[in-house]
N, C-alpha and C positions, 0 to 999 in steps of 0.2 A: 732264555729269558723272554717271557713276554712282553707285550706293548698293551698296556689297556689305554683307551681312548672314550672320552666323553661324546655319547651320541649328540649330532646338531643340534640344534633347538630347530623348529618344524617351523616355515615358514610362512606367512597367513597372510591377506588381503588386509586392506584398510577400508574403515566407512567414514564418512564423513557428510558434512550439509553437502551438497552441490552447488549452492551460495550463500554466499552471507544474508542475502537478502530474499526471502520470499513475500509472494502476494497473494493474496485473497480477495474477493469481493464479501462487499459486506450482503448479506442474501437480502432479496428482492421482497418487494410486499408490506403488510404488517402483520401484528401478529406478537405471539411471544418466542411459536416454535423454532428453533434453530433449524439451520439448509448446512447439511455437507456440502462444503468445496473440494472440488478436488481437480485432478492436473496437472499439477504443480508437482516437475518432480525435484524431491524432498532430500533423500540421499543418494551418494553414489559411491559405488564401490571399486576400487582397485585390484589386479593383484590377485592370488586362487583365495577362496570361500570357501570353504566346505559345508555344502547343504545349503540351508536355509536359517541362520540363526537368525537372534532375537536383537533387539535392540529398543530401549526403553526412550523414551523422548518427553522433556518434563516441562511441561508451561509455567512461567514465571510474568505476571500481571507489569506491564510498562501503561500508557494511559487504556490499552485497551485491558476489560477486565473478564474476568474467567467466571461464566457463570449472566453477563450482561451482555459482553460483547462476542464472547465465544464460547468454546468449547470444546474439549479433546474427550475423544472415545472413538470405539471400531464401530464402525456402522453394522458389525453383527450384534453389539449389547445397548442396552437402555441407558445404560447407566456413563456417567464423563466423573473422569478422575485426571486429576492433577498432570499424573504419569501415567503414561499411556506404552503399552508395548504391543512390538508390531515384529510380524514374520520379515523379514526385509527382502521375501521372494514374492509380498504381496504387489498388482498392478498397483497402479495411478489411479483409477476408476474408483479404487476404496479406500483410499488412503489419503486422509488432509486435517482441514482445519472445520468445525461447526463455529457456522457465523449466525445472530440473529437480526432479524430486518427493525428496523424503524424509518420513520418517516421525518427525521431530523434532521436539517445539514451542520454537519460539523466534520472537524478536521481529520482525516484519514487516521487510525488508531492503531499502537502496534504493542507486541510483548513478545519475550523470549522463549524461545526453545532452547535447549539445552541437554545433548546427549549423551546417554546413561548406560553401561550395561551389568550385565549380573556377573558377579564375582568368576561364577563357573563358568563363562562363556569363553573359549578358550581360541574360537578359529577368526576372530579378527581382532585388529587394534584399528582405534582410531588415527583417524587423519589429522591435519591444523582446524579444520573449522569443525567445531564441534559444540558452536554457535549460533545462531542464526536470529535477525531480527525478522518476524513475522508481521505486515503492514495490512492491516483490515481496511481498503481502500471503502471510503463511504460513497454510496450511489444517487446519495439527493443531492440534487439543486443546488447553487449557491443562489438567492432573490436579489435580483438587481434591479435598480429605481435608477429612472431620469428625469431631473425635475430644472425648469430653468428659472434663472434669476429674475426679478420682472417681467414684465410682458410688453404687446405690442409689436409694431413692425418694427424693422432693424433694416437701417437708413445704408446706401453704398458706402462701403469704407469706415462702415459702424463695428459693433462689438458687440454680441453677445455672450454672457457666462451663461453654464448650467452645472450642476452637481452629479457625477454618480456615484448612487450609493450600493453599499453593498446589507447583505441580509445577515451580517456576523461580521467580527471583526476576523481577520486572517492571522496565523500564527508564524511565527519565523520561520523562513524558508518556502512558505506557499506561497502561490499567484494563480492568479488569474485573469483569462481572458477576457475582456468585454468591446466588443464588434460593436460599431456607431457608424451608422449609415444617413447620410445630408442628400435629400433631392428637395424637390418644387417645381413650379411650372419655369423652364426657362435655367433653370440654375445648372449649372457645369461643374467640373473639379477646377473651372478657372475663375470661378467665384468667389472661394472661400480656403481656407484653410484652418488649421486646429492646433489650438496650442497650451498648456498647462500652464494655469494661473501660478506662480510665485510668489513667495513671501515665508515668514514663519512659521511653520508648520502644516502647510497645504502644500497637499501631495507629494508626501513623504513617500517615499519607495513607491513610486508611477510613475512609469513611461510610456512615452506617446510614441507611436509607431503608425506608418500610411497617414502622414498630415495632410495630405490634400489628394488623395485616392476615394473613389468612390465608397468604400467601407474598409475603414482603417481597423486591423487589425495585430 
């Protein structure tokens, strides 16, 4: 009597993001044309492959948007689509994200990747992250103003206010630095010190750091 036996199932490698979190800059200059970024490496794989398969990777628009703020294609076609697929034997050198420059400061922008593959693709499975949030980190400026309350001299043991302003209101979760440097003829770090006006709604979420350092930061 024989024995029939059901062959293994063949065992394959995993791809996945390599984090949840990728970066970008946003490209440099003005202009309308998009800048490949690239670097950033995107996936990784586990585990035996065999070959060189495919793998689809599909942008989905969060504040940054497709077409304004970016754009996905292979740096060998003209052309950016939605979904994008990629040799997964290709380098870093040609493989990322198309950013476009502007000369606006606003808040770092991101949207979803999302990975895809084709039904027939048979030599890997995915991993857990098969996610990732993509951050268009912005390159301008934040415009900071200093402007003080009144004028004139300011008497030993006196009090001056001033304001700093910023060039945009900031969105939850960001900060920023802003360095204030105090000399004069004769003035010391034992002259003075710095400290945050109080009251009803002045200087919500600001902290003061190096109160009496020559530039507090």
């Amino acid at each position: 009597m024989g024995l029939a036996t059901e062959a293994a199932a063949q065992d394959v490698g995993t791809i996945q993001f390599a984090s949840g979190t990728l970066t970008y800059p946003e490209a440099s200059g003005s202009g309308s044309t998009p800048v490949l970024q690239t670097g950033v490496k995107i996936w990784e794989a586990t585990g035996t492959i065999a070959g060189f398969p495919l793998i689809q990777l599909k942008g989905t628009d969060g504040t940054a948007k497709r077409g304004t703020d970016y754009n996905l294609g292979s740096i060998y076609s003209n052309s950016f689509n939605q979904i994008v697929q990629y040799d997964i034997g290709l380098p870093l050198s040609i493989v990322g994200v198309w950013t476009y420059p502007n000369s606006d400061d606003k808040p770092d922008k991101q949207f979803t990747w999302t990975m895809q593959k084709l039904s027939s693709e048979k030599r890997y499975n995915f991993g857990t992250r098969t996610t990732a949030t993509v951050i268009i980190r912005d390159d301008d400026p934040t415009v900071v103003s200093l402007a003080r309350v009144g004028n004139g001299a300011v008497s030993e043991g006196g009090r001056v206010e001033f304001t700093v302003s910023l060039g945009r209101a900031l969105i939850a979760g960001e900060t920023i630095d802003v360095p204030l440097a105090v000399g004069g003829t004769g003035v010391t770090t034992a002259d003075w010190s710095l400290a945050t006006k109080t009251g009803t709604g002045l200087n919500t979420g600001v902290t003061l750091s190096g109160e009496s350092t020559a530039t507090p930061n």
